[in-house]
C-alpha positions in Angstrom: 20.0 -0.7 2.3 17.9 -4.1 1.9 18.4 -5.6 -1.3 15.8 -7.0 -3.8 15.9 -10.7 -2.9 13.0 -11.7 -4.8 10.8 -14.2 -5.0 11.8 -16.7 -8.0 8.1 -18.4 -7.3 4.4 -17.5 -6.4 2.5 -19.1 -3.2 -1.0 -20.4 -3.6 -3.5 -18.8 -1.7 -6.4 -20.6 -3.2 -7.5 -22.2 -6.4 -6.9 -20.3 -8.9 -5.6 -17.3 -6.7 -1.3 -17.2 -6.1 0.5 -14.6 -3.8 3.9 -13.2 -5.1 5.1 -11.7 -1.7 8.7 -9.7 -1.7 8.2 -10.2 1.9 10.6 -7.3 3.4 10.0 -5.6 6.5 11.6 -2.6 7.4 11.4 -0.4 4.9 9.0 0.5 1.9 7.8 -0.5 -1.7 7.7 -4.2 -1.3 3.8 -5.0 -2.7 2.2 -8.0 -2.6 0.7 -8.6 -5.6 -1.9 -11.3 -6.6 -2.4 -13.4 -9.9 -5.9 -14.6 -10.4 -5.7 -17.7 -13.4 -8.8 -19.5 -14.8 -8.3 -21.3 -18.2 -7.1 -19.2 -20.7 -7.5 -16.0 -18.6 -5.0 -14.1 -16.0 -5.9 -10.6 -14.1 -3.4 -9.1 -11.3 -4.0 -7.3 -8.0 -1.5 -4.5 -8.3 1.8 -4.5 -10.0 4.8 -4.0 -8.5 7.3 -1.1 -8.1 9.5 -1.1 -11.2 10.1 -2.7 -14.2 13.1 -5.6 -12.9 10.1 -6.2 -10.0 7.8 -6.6 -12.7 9.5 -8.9 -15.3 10.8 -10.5 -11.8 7.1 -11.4 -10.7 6.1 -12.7 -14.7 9.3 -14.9 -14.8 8.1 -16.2 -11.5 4.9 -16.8 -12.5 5.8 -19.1 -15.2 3.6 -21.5 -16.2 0.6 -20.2 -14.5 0.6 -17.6 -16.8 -1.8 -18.6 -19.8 -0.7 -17.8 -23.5 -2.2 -14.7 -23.8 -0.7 -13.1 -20.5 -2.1 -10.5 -18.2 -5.3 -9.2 -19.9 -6.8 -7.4 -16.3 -5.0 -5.2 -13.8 -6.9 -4.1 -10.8 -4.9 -1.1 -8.7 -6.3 -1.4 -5.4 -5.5 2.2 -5.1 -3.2 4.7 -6.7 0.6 4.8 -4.9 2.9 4.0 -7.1 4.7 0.9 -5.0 1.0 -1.1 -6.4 0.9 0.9 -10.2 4.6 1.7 -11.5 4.4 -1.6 -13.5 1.1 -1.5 -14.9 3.4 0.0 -18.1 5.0 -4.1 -18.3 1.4 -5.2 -19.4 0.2 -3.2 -22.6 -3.2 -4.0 -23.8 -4.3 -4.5 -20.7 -7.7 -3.0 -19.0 -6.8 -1.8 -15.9 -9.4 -1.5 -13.0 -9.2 1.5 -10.5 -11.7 3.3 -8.7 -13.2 7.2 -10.4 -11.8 8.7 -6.4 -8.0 6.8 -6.8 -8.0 8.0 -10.5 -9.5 11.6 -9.9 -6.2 11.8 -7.6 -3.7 10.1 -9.6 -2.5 13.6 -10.1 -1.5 13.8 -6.3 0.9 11.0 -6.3 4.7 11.3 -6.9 5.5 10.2 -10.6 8.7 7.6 -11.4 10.5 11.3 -12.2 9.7 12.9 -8.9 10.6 9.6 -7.1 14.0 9.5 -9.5 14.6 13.1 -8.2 14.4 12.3 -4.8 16.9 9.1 -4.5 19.2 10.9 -7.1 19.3 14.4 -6.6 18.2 15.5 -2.9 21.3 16.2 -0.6 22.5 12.7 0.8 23.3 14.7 3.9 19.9 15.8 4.3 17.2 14.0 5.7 15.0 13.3 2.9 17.8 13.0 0.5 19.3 10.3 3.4 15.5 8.5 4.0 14.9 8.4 0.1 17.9 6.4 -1.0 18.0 4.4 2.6 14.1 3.0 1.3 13.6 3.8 -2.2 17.3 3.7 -4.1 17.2 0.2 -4.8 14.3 0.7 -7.4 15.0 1.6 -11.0 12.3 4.4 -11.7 14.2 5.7 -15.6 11.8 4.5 -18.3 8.8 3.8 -16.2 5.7 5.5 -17.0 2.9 5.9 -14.7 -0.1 4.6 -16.6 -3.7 5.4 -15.4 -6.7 3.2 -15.4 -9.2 2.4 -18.2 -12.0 1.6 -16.2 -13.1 3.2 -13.2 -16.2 3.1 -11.2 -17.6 4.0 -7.6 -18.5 1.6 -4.8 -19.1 -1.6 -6.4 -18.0 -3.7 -9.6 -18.4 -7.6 -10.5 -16.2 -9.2 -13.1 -15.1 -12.7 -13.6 -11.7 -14.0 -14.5 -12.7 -17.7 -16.6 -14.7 -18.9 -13.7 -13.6 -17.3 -10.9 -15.9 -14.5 -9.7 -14.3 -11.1 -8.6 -16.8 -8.3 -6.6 -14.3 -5.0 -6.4 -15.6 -3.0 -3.2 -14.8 0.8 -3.0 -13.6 1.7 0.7 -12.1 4.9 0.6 -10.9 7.6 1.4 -8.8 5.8 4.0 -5.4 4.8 3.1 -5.5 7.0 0.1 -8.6 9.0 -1.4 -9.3 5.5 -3.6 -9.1 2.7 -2.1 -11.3 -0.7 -3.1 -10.6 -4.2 -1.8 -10.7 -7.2 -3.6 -12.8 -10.1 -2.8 -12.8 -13.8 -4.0 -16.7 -14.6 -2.8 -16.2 -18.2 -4.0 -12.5 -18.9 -2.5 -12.7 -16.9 1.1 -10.3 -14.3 -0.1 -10.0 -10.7 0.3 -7.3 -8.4 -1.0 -6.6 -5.6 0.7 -4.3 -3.4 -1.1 -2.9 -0.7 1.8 -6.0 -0.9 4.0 -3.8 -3.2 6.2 0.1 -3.9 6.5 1.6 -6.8 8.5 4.7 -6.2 10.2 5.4 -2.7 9.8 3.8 0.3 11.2 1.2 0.9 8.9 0.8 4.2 6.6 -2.0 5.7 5.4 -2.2 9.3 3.3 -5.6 10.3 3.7 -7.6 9.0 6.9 -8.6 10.0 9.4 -8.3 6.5 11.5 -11.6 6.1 12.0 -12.0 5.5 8.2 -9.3 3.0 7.8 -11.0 1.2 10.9 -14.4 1.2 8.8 -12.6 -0.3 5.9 -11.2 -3.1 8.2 -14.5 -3.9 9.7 -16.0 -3.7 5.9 -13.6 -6.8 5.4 -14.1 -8.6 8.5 -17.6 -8.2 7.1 -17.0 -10.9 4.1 -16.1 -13.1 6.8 -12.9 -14.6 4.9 -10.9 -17.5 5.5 -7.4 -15.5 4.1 -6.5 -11.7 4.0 -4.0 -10.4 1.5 -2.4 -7.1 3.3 -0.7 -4.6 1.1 2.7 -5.3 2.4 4.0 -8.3 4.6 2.6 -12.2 5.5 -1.0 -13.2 4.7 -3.4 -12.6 7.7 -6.1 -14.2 9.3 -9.3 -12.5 10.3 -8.0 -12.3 14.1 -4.9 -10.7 12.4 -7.4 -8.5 11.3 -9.4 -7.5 14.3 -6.0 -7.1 16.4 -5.0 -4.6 13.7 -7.9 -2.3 13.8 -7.3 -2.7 17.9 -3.9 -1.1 17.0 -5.9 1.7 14.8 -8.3 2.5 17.9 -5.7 2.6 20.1 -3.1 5.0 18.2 -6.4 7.0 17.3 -7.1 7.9 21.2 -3.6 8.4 21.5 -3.3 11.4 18.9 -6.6 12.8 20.3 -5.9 12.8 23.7 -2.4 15.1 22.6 -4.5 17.0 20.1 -7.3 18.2 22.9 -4.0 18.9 25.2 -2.3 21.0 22.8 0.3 19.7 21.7 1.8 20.1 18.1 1.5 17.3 16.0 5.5 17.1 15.8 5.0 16.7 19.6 2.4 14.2 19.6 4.1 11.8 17.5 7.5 12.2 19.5 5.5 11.5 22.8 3.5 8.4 21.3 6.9 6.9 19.7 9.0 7.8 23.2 5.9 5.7 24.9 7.5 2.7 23.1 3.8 2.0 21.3 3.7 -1.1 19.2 7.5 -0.8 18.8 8.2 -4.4 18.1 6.7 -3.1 14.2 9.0 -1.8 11.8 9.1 1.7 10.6 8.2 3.8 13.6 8.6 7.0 12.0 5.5 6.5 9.8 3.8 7.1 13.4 4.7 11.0 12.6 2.8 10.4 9.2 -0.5 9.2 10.9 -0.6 11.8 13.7 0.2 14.4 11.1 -2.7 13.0 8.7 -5.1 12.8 11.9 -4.5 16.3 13.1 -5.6 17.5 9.5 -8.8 16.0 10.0 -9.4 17.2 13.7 -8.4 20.8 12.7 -10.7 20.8 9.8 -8.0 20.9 7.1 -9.7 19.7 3.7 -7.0 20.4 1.4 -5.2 17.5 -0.3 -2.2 16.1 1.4 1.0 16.7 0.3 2.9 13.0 0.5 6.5 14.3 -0.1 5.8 16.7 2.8 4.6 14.1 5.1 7.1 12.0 4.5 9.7 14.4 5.3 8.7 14.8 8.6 8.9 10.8 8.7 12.6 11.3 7.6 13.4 14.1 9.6 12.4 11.8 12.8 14.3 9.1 11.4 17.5 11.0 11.1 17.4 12.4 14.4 16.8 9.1 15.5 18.7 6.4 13.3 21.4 6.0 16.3 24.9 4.1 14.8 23.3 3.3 11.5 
């Protein structure tokens, strides 16, 4: 299990805009997470996992951190990896949109996610994939706190001087995703719209959505792109990433028009060795599970835990010596 190893600093991105980046590949709940200063005012994009993240990220922060602290949060969309320490900042308004709040009830709480790397069978799959990913994380006192402002599509706010425009582009990786953008620094802020190093995962789709969120970035034209997880990208980051989404999209429909099972079309895709210098490969059953819900016409809401069980069943049946 990868330890915490966190950062004991922040990165500048641009003025007035610094990056704390856990940085791990590999496995999941390592959120960037970006502090936006401007005189006496501070906001944050997302907040870490837990609690020891949390106070880890302020102490790193140090003296960028104006007197008063973190008086803005903006959740770029509800999973708890990018929410759990909202809690560390009381006072605070926090920024979400009405579609990621309207489903905050969908999304495993710090209890559920306790239960899961305490009390499922270790010998089991999910009981084995939960405390291989998520053990490290300290989810006892943390309490998932909800947004105090939401809106739909678009919302302006300024941090001192700095201009932020918040841009609703969801349902793709979950049913609430917005993006971040910095119009006067060439910034954007992704949240889970795109991931860097892994194999990406998104809840709620289908592909073709999370490709229109992509191209919605592209569309700011900005100099830096802040992925949810993993290194900062570039715009031709960004266009080779939705190449990956196109391409893992014709994959699953090809299998779906021949019949095959989603179970099946995942195994084939990941036995064709696709993309598999990314981490993660298992989250390839997640996508072709969340993709064949939309080609069959399924409208319900998707059940996370479930889908990741069928990541962790693949991953035990294929975790070789480890």
């Amino acid at each position: 299990m990868i330890g915490m190893n966190l950062p004991d600093g922040l990165a500048p991105v641009a003025d007035g805009l610094h990056l704390w980046a856990p940085a791990h590949t590999g496995t999941w709940g390592f959120a960037n997470c970006l502090l936006i200063t401007s005189g006496e005012e501070a906001a944050l994009v997302d907040t870490p996992y837990d609690r020891v993240m949390t106070e880890a990220l302020v102490a790193a922060a140090g003296s960028l951190l104006p007197a008063g602290g973190v008086r803005i949060i903006v959740n770029t969309h509800g999973n708890g990896d990018h929410t759990f320490g909202n809690g560390c900042f009381p006072g605070a308004e926090i920024i979400a949109t009405k579609a990621g709040a309207e489903h905050l009830c969908h999304e495993p709480s710090p209890q559920q996610m306790h239960f899961l790397t305490h009390q499922t069978p270790a010998d089991q799959p999910l009981g084995w994939y939960a405390r291989r990913h998520f053990g490290r994380y300290r989810y006892e006192g943390v309490e998932a706190v909800p947004p105090t402002l939401t809106f739909s599509g678009r919302h302006e706010l300024a941090v001192g001087d700095i201009q932020v425009e918040l841009i609703e582009v969801g349902p793709a990786h979950s049913a609430g995703d917005l993006v971040v953008h910095f119009p006067g620094r060439g910034v954007v802020c992704a949240g889970d719209v795109l991931f860097a190093g892994d194999h990406p995962v998104h809840w709620n789709g289908p592909l073709a959505n999370v490709v229109a969120a992509c191209e919605a970035i592209l569309a700011l034209e900005p100099e830096v792109v802040v992925p949810g997880h993993g290194a900062v990208m570039t715009p031709r980051d960004v266009q080779c990433y939705v190449t990956y989404l196109r391409e893992l999209e014709a994959l699953i429909h090809s299998r779906h028009a021949a019949g095959f099972s989603a179970d099946e079309a995942a195994a084939d895709i990941l036995g064709s060795g696709f993309h598999d210098q990314l981490g993660l490969p298992e989250r390839i059953v997640i996508l072709t599970a969340v993709e064949y819900r939309h080609l069959d016409g399924d409208t319900g809401e998707p059940d996370l835990v479930a889908l990741a069980a069928r990541a962790a069943d693949w991953a035990y049946r294929n975790r070789g010596d480890d």
